[in-house]
C-alpha positions in Angstrom: 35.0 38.7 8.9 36.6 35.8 8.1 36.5 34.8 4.9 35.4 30.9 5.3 32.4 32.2 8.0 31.4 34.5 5.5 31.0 32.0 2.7 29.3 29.0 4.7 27.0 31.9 6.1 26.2 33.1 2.2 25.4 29.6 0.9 23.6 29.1 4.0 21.8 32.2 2.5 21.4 30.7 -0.6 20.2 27.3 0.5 17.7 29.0 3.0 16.3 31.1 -0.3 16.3 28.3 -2.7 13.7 26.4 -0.2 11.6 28.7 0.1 12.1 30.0 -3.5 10.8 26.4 -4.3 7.3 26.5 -2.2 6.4 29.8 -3.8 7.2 28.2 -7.6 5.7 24.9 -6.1 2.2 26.8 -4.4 1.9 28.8 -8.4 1.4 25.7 -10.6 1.3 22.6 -8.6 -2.0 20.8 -7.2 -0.7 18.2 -4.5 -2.7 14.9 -4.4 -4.9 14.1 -1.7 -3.9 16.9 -0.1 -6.9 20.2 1.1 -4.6 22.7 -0.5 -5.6 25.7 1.5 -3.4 23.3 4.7 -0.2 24.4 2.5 -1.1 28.2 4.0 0.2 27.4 7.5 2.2 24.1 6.7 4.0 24.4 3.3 5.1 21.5 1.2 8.9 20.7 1.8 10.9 20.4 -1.0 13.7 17.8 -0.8 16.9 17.7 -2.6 17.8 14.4 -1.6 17.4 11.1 -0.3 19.9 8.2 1.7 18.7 5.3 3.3 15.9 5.7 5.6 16.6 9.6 5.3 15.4 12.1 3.0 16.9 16.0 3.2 15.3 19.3 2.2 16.8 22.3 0.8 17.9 24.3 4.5 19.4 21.0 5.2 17.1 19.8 7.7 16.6 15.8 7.4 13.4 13.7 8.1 13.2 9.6 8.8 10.8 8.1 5.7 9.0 6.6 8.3 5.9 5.9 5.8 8.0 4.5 3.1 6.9 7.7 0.5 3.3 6.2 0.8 4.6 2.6 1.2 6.7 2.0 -1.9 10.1 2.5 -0.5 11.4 -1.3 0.6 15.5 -0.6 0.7 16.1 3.4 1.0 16.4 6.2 -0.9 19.5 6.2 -3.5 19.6 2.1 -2.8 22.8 1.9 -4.9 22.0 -2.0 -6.1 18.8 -0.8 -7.9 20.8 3.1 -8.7 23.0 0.3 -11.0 20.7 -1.7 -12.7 18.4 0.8 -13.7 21.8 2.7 -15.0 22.5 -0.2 -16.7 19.5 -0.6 -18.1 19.3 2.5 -19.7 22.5 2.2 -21.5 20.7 -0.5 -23.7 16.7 0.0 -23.7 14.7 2.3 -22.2 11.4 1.3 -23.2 9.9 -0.5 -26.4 5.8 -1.6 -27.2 4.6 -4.8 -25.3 2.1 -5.5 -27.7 3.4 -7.5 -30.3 7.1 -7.4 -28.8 8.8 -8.1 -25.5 12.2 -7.8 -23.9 14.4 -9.8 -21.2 13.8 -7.7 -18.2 10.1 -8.2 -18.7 10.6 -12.3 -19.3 12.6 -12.6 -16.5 10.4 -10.8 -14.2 7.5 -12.5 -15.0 9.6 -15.5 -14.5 10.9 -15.0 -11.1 7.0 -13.2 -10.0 5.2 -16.7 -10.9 7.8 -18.5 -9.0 7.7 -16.2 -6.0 3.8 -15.7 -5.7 1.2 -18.8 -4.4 1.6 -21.5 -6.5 -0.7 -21.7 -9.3 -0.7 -18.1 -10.5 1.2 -18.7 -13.8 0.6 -15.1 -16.1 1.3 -12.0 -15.1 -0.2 -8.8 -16.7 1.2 -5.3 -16.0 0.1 -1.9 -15.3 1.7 1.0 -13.7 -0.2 1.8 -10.4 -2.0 -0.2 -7.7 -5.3 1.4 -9.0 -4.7 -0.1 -12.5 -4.5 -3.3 -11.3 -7.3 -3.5 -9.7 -9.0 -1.8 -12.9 -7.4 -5.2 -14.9 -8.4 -7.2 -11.9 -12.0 -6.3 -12.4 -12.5 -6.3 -16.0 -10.7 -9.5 -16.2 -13.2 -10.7 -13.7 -16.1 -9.8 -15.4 -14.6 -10.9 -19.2 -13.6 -14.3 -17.5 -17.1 -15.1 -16.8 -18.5 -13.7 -19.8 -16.2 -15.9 -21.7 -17.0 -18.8 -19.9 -21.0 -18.0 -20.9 -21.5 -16.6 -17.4 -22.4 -13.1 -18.6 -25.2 -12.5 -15.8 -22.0 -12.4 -13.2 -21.3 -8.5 -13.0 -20.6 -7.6 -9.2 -18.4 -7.7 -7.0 -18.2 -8.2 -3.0 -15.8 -6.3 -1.1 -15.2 -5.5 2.6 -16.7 -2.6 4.5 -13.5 -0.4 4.9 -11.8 -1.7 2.1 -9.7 0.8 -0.4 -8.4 -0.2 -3.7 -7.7 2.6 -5.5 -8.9 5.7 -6.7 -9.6 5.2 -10.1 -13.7 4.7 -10.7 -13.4 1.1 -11.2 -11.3 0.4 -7.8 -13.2 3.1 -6.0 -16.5 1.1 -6.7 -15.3 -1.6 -5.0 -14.0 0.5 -2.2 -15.3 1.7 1.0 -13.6 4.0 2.8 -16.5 7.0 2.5 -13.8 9.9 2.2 -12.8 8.6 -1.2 -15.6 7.9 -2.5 -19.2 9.6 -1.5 -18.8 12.1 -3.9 -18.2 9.9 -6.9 -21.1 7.9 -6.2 -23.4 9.1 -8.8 -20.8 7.8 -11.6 -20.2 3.8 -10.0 -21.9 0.4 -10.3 -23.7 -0.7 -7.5 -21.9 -3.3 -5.7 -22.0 -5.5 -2.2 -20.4 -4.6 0.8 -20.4 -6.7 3.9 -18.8 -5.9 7.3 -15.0 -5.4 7.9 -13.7 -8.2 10.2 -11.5 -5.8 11.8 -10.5 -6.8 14.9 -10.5 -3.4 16.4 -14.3 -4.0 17.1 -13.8 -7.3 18.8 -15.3 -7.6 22.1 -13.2 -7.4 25.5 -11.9 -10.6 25.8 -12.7 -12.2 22.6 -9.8 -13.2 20.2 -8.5 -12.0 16.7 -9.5 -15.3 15.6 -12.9 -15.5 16.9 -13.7 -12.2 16.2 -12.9 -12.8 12.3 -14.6 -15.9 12.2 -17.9 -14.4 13.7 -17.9 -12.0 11.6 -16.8 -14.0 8.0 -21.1 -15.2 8.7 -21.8 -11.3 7.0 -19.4 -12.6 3.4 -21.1 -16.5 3.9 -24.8 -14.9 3.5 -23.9 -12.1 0.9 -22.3 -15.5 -1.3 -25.2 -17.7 -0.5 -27.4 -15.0 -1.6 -25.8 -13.3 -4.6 -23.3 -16.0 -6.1 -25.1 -16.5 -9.4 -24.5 -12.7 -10.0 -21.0 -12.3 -8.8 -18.0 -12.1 -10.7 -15.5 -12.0 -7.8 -15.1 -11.0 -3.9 -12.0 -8.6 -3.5 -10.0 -8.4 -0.4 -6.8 -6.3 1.3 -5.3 -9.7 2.7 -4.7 -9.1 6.8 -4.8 -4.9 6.8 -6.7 -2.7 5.3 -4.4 0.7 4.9 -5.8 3.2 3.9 -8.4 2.8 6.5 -6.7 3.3 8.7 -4.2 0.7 9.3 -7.2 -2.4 10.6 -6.0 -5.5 10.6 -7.7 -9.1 10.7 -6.7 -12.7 11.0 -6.1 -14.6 8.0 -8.8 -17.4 9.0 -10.7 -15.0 7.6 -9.1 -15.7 4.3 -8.8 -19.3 4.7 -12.8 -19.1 5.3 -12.9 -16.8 1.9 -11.2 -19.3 -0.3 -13.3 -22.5 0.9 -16.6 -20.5 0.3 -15.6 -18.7 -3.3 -14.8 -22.5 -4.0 -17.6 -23.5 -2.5 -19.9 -21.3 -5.0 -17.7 -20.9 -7.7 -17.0 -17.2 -7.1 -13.5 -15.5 -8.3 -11.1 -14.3 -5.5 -9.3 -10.9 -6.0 -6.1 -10.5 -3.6 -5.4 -6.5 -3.7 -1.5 -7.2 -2.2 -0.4 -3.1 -3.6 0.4 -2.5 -0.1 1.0 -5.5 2.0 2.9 -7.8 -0.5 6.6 -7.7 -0.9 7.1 -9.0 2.7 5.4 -5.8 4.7 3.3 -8.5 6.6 6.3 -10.7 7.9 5.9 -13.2 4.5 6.0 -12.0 0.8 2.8 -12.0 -0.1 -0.1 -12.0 3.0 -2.0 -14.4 1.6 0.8 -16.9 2.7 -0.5 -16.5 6.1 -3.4 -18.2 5.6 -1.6 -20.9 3.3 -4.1 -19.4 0.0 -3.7 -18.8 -3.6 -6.0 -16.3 -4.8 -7.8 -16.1 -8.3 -6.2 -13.0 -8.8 -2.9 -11.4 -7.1 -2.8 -7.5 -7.5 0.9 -6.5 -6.6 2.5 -2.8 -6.6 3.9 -0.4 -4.6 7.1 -2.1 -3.3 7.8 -4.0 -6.8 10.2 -1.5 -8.0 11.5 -0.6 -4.3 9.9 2.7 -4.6 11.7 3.4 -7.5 9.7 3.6 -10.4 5.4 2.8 -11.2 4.6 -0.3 -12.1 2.3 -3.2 -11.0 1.3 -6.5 -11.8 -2.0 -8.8 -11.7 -0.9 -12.5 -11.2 -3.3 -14.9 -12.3 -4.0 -18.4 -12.9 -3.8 -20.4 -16.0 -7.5 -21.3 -15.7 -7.9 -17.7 -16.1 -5.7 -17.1 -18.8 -6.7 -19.7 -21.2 -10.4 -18.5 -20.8 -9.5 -15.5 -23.1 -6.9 -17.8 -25.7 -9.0 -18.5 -28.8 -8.9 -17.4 -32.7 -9.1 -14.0 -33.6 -12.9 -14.6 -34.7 -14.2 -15.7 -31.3 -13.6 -12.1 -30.0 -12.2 -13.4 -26.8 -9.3 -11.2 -26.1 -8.3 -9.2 -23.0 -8.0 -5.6 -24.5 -6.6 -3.9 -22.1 -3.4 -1.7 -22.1 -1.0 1.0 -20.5 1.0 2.9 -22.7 4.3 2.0 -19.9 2.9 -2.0 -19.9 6.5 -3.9 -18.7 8.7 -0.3 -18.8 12.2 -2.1 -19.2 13.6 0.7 -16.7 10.7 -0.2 -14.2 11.5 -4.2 -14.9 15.0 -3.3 -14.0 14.2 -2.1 -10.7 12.0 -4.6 -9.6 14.9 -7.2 -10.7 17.2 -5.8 -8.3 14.9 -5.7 -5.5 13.7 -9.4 -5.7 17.7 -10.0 -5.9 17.9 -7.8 -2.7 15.1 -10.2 -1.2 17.0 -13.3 -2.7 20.7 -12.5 -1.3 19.9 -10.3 1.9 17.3 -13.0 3.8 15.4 -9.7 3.9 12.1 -11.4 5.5 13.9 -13.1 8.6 16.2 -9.5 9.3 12.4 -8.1 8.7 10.6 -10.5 11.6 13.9 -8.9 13.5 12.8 -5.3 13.0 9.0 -6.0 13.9 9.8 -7.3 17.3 12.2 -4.3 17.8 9.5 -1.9 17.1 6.7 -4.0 19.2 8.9 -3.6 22.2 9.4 0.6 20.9 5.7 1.0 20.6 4.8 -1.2 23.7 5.0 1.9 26.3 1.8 3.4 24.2 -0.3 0.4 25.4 -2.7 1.7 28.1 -2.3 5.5 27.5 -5.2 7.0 28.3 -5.8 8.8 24.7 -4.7 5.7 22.4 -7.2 2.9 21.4 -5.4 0.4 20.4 -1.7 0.0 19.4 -1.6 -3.0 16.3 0.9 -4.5 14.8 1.1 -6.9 11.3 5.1 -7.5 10.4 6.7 -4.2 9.3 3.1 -2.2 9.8 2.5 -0.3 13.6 -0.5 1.7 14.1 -1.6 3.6 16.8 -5.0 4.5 17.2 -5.8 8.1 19.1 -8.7 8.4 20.8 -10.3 10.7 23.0 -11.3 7.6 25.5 -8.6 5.2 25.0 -10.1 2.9 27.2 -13.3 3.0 26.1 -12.0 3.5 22.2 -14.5 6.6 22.1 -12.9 8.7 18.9 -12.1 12.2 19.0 -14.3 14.4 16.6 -12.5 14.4 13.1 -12.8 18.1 12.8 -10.2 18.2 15.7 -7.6 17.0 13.6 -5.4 15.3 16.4 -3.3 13.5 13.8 -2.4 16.5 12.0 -0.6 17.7 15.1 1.5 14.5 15.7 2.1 15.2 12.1 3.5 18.4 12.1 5.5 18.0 15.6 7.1 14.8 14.2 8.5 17.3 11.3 9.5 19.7 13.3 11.3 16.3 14.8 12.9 14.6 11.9 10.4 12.3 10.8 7.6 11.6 8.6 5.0 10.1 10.4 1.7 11.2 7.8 -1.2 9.8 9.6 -4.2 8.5 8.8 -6.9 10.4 10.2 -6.2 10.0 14.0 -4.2 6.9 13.7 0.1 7.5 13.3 1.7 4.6 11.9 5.1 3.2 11.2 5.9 1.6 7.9 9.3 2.4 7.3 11.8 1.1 4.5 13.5 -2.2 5.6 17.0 -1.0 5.9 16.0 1.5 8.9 18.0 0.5 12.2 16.8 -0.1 15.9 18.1 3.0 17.3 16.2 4.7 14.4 13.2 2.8 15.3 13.7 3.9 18.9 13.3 7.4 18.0 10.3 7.4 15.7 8.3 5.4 19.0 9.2 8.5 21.0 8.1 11.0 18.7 5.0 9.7 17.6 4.5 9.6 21.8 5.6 12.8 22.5 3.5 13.8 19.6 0.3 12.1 20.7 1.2 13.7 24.2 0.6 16.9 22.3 -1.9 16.4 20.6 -4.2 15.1 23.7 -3.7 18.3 25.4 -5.0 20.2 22.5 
């Protein structure tokens, strides 16, 4: 045998064993979040080695379009090698030091360019290190605000049927997507919910619009009626993700802000998943021309590169808890990583990347590209609805498209567009039974193109099932 065949063939070997080498060590110690391990029995984890661009690569070589952003944190590709630099250069100097009591430039200057880049009026910035621990700050600020200001009767919160802020108790209270949270429920505060204005409910004929406006009457009554014991209403500005991709139109929100004026009630904007220009603009609430209260921003801050998150807030706010050490007014809350000078680093280089690249007019580009891609999936017989907010597509299976009749959950129809799109090249975790697209803002139209007929070809396959 020839001596080059027979050495691709043995690292072939090699790379073949090293993969699945890796799911066995993986499977032994590992416990994968929200994830029913026993699925890993007939659909292992895949371990990657590496990542480029849109693409990520697993150990037997075989490669996989991100199109779901590694849970919707990757803005610029994997290995972006503008934000490979500065953290590099970063950690030549500082890694990390204590927020409390000291500070450092990359944390300044973030800060800095965040207030200038967010709504007007939202002047501070606290930090955390996940989306559900800014909502945690979010809350208890809420709640302190008001019991600073002598308001300490104000302890709830309004949220949105459908709504998801995190997974943390706090965020989960205010939450309510019924997968997360039923069995946690003995543990959380009892808070108000009031319908979704998700348009996927709308009536035939009636508009996005409309609908939201009809249905913003469920918020008006639950404020008229429980204002003096509110702290704050908390919102996922124009989609609500992790249930399932349902979107709204932000008169909604400019009816929110008028009427938490209106009765002096807080408002919370939870932007982890839809700020940083995944709705067309850089933060949603810019549709509806709003500042919130409160500006909860993660996920795509570091350009999927390292946790951290922010609250934004106003100065109002802020100088609620700014008093002498006697009054006892002060915000004590704190993450060990608080304004990780690596993380800062990150996010510097991707606001550069937004501020040299005209990233949010190349992004309105994309989202027409995959409109027209996802377009031939309008009218098939076994999708809903197919709905689209900037860089965000979802496609809702259903066993009477017309009709919108779902399919029982048991079936599991996404899990098989799921694992055909792997066995395709492409990430495309759904949702329940709606498969979505929210890939990194560097993929390309022909890459686009390909991910539209997958997901069809795998919804093809799963209606046959």
């Amino acid at each position: 045998m020839d001596d080059r065949l027979y050495a691709l063939r043995r690292i072939l070997y090699l790379v073949l064993m090293r993969n699945s080498s890796l799911v066995r060590r993986d499977l032994r110690v590992l416990w994968h979040p929200c994830t029913q391990m026993k699925d890993h029995e007939d659909l292992p984890p895949i371990p990657i080695r590496s990542g480029s661009g849109v693409w990520v690569e697993d150990f037997d070589g075989h490669r996989y379009i991100d199109a779901i952003s590694s849970w919707w944190v990757n803005l610029f590709g994997h290995c972006n090698a503008r934000i490979n630099t500065a953290v590099a250069s970063q950690l030549s100097s500082l890694e990390h030091v204590i927020l409390a009591g000291f500070t450092h430039e990359p944390i300044i200057e973030l800060s800095e360019r965040l207030v200038a880049t967010a709504p007007a009026g939202l002047g501070h910035c606290f930090y955390a290190d996940s989306g559900s621990a800014a909502v945690e700050i979010a809350i208890k600020m809420s709640l302190h605000y008001w019991r600073n200001r002598g308001r300490p009767e104000r302890t709830r919160f309004i949220g949105l049927g459908n709504g998801y802020h995190g997974e943390t108790l706090g965020a989960l209270s205010v939450s309510d997507v019924d997968l997360y949270r039923r069995t946690y429920e003995p543990l959380m505060p009892s808070h108000i919910t009031v319908p979704s204005p998700d348009c996927y409910f709308r009536e035939p004929g009636e508009s996005c619009p409309d609908y939201s406006r009809r249905m913003f009457q469920h918020m008006h009554r639950a404020l008229e009626q429980h204002a003096d014991e509110v702290c704050a209403v908390i919102v996922e500005p124009l989609v609500q993700c992790a249930g399932g991709m349902r979107m709204y139109d932000p008169v909604y929100l400019q009816l929110l802000r008028k009427a938490c004026d209106e009765h002096e009630v807080l408002l919370i904007a939870d932007e982890i998943a839809v700020g940083f220009g995944r709705t067309g603009t850089m933060f949603a609430c810019e549709q509806a021309g709003i500042r919130p209260d409160i500006l909860c921003a993660g996920k795509g801050l570091t350009g999927g590169y390292l946790p951290l998150s922010v609250c934004l807030t106003t100065d109002e706010i802020y100088s609620a808890f700014y008093a002498g050490y006697a009054e006892q007014r002060a915000f004590l809350h704190s993450h060990s990583y608080t304004g990780n000078a690596l993380a800062c680093a990150a996010a510097l280089a991707t606001l550069d990347i937004f501020r040299d690249d005209d990233v949010l007019n190349h992004n309105r580009s994309l989202a027409r590209h995959m409109a027209q891609a996802v377009a031939p999936l309008t009218g098939h017989p076994h999708v809903g609805e197919v709905r689209q907010t900037g860089m965000i597509v979802a496609i809702e299976m259903a066993k009477d498209g017309r009709g919108r009749k779902p399919y029982n959950w048991m079936e599991r129809r996404g899990r098989t567009v799921y694992r055909y799109a792997l066995e395709h090249g492409a990430i495309l975790r759904p949702l329940g039974d709606v498969i979505y697209l929210m890939p990194p803002y560097v993929i390309q139209p022909d890459e686009i193109d390909r991910l539209a007929a997958i997901a069809a070809e795998g919804i093809d396959l799963a209606s046959e099932a």
